[in-house]
Residue frames relative to the residue before (quaternion, step in Angstrom):
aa qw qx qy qz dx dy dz
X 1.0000 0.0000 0.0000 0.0000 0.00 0.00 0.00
X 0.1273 -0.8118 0.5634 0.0855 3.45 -0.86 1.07
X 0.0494 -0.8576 0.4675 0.2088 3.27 -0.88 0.79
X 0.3533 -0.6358 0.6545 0.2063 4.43 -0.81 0.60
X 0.1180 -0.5223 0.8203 -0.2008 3.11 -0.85 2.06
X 0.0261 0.6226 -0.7779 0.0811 3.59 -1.11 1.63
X 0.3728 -0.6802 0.6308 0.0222 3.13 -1.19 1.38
X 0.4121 -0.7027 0.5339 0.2266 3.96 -0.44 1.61
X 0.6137 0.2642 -0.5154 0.5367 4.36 0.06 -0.46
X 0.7965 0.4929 -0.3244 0.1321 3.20 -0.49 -0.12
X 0.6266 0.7398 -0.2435 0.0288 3.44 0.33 0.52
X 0.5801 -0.4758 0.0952 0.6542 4.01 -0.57 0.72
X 0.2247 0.6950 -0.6332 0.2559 3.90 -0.40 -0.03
X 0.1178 -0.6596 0.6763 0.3062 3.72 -0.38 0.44
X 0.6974 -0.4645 0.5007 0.2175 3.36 -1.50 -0.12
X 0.2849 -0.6482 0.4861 0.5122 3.75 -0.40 0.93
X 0.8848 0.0700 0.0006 0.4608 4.07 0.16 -1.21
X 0.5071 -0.6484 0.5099 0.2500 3.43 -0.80 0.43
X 0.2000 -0.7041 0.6451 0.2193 3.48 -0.94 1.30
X 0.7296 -0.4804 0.4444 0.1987 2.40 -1.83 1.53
X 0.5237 -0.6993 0.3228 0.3639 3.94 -1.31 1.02
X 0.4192 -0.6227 0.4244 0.5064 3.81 -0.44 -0.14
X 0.6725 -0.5272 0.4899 0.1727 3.13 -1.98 0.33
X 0.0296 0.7796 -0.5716 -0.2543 3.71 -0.09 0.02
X 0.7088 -0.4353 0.5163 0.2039 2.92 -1.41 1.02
X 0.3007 -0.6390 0.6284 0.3260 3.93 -1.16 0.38
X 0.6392 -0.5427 0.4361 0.3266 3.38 -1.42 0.27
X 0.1359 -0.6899 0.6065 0.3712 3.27 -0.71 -0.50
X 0.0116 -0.7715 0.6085 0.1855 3.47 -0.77 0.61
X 0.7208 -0.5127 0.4089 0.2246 3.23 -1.69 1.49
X 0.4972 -0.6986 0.4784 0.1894 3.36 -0.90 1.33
X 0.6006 -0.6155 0.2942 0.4170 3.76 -0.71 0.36
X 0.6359 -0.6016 0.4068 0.2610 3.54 -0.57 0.55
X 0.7973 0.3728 -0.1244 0.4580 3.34 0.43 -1.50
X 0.7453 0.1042 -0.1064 0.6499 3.84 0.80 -0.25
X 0.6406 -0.5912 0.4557 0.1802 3.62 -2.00 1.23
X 0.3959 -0.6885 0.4688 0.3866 4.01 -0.36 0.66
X 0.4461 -0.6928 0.2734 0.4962 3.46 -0.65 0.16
X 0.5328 0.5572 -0.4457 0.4550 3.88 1.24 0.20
X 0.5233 0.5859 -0.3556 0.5063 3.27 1.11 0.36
X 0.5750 0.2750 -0.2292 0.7357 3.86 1.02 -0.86
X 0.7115 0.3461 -0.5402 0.2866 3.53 -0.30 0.52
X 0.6899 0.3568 -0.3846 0.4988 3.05 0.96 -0.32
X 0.4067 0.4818 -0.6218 0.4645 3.78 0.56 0.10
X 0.7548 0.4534 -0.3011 0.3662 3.82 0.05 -1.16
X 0.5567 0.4419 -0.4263 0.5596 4.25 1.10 -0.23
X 0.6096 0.6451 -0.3637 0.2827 3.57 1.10 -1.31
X 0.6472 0.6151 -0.1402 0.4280 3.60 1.40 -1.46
X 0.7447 0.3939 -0.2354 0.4847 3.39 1.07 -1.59
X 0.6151 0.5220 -0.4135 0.4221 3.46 0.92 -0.60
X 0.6057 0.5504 -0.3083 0.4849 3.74 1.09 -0.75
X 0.6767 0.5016 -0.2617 0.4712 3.43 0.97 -0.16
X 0.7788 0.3433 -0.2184 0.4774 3.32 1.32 -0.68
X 0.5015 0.6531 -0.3259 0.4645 3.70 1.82 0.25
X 0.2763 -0.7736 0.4555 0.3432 3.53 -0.04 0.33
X 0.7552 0.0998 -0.1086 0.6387 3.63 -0.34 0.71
X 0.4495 0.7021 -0.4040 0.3766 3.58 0.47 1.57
X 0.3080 0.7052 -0.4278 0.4741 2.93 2.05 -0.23
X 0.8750 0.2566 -0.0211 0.4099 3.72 -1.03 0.34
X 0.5794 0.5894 -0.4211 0.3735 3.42 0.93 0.08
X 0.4174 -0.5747 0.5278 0.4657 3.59 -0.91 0.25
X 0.8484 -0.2980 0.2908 0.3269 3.35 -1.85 0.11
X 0.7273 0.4228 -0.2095 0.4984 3.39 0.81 -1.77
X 0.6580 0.5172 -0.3718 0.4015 3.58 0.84 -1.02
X 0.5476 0.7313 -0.2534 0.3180 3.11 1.30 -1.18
X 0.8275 0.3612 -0.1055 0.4166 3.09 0.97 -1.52
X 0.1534 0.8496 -0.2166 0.4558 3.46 1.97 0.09
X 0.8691 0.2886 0.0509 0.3985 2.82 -0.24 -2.36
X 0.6985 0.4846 -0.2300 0.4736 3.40 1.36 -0.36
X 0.6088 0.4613 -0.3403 0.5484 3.11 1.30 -0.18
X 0.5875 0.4588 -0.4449 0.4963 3.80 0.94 -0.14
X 0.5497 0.6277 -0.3795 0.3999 3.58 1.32 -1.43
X 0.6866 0.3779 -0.3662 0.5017 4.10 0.58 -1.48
X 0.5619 0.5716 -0.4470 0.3971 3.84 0.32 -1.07
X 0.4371 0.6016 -0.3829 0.5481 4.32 0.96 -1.34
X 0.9248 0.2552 -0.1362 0.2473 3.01 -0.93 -1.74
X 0.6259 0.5161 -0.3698 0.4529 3.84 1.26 -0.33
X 0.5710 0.4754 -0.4291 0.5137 3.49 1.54 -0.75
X 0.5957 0.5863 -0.3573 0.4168 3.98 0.70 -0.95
X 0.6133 0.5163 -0.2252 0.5538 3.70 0.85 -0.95
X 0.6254 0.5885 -0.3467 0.3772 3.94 0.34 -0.62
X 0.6841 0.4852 -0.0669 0.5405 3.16 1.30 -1.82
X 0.5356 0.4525 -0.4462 0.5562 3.58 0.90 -0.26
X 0.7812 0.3689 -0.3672 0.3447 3.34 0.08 -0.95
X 0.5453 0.6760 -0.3633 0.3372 3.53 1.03 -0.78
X 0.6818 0.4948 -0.1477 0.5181 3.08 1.19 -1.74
X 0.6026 0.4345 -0.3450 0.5737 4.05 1.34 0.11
X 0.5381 0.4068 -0.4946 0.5480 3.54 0.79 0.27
X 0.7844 0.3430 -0.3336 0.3946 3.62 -0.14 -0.98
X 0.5880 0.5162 -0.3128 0.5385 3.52 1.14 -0.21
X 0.6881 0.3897 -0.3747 0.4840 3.64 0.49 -0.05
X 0.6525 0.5729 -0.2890 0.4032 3.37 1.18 -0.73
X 0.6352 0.5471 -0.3425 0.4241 3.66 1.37 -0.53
């Protein structure tokens, strides 16, 4: 007894157009183990100054790092507004 399993995607139909072939992707190939790339020391080296210029950034990991500095700029633009406000009503007197 034979049995005819016909599989629906598949069938003789030609296609109206051919999809175009795919692209491969490039590899990435794994940086060397034994020594840091140099986009690697650079960002350790933004990672440090920026920890220096956050208050209470000393010691933070990267993500936290970057976090605290975005609340830190958000601070200083709200801190900056009020100056200026407080220079309008002060120029006006």
């Amino acid at each position: 007894m034979r049995m005819s399993i016909r599989c629906k995607t598949f069938s003789n139909k030609p296609k109206p157009f051919p999809s175009p072939p795919r692209k491969r992707r490039p590899t990435r190939q794994a940086p060397p183990s034994s020594s840091l790339t140099t986009r690697d020391l650079t960002v350790r080296m933004k990672v440090k100054k920026l920890q220096k210029l956050v208050p209470g950034g000393q010691g933070l990991q990267p993500d936290r790092l970057l976090l605290r500095a975005a609340d830190y700029i958000l601070h200083l633009r709200s801190q900056v507004n009020v100056l200026q406000a407080l220079s309008k009503i002060y120029d006006h007197i």
